[in-house]
N, C-alpha and C positions, 0 to 999 in steps of 0.2 A: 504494500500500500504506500502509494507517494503523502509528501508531508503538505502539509496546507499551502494551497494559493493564496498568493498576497493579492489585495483587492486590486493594485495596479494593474499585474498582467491580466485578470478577469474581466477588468475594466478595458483594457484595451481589446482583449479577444469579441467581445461582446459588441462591438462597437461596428457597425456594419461599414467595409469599405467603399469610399464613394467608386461611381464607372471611371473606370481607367479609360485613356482616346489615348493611343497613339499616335504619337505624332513627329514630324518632323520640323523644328524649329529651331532660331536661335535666343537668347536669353541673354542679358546684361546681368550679373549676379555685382554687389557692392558690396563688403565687406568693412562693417566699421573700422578705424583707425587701420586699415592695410593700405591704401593709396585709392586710384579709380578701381574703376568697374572691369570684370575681367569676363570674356566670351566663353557661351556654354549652349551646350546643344541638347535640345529639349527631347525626351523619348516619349514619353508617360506625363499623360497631364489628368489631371481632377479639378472639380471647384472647390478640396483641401489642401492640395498637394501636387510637384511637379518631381522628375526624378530627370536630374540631367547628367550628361557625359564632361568628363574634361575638367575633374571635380577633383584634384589631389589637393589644391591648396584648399579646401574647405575642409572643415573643423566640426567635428560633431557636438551639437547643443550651441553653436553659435546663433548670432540672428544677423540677418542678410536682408538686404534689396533687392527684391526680384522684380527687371522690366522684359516682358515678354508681349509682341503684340501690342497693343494699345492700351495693355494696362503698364502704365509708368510706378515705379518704387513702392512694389505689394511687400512686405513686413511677411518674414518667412523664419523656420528655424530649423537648422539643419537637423536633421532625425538620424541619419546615418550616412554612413562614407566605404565601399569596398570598389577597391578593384577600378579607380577612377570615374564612379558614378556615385552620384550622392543623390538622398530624398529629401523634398525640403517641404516643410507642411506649413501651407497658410495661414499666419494668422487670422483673416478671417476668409469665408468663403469667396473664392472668384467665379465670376461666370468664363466657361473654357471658350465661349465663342469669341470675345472678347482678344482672350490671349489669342487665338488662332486670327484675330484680323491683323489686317494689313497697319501700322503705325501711323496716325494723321500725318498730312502735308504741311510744313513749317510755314506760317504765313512768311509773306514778305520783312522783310527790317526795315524798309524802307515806302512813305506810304506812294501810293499807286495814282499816277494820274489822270485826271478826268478827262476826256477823249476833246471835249472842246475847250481845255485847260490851254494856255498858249505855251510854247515848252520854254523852258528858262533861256538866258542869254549866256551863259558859263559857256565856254569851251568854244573850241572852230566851228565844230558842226552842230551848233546851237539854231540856227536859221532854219534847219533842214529835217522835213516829217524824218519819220523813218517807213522803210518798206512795208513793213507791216502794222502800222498805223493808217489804217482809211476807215 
């Protein structure tokens, strides 16, 4: 006869795992106090958790920035680390469709001229429409 389960692993057993979506992606992980953000390639994704490749410098029981997709800096904590793939579990739930889109378009830095705006006078070719201005 085995000796008693502690409520943690029962708790954890018990705990129904969300749908895994494989997938192929890549991932910005940050890592407090290490420097920037370092590239990681997405296998297994949930809206708890992501499990990525490329993962030696992660640390088990750390907390991390996960930007995947068009969710920017999700708050994550490393669960485990073998063999260069780590599991990172969401601090809170994300939606997977999210991660899997495509990252928005950077607006412009600079604003954008109105088409019957008259173009400045700066430079030689200040006088002159351009080509694809009609």
């Amino acid at each position: 006869m085995s000796g008693p389960v502690s409520s943690d692993s029962t708790k954890h057993e018990l705990q129904p795992r969300a749908e895994r979506h494989r997938v192929m992606l890549g991932a910005l992980i940050e890592r407090f106090g290490h420097g920037g953000a370092t590239r990681h390639r997405v296998r297994d994704l949930s809206t708890t958790g992501v499990r990525v490749d490329q993962a030696e410098r992660l640390q088990r029981g750390a907390t991390v920035l996960v930007t995947v997709g068009s969710l920017a800096a999700v708050g994550a904590t490393v669960i485990w680390v073998e063999q260069g793939a780590a599991g990172l579990r969401f601090a809170q739930p994300i939606d997977p469709d999210d991660a899997r889109s495509k990252t928005f378009v950077a607006k412009p830095s600079a604003p954008t001229r109105q088409r019957d705006e008259p173009l400045g006078k700066a430079g030689w070719l200040g006088h002159i429409r351009g080509a694809y201005d009609r």
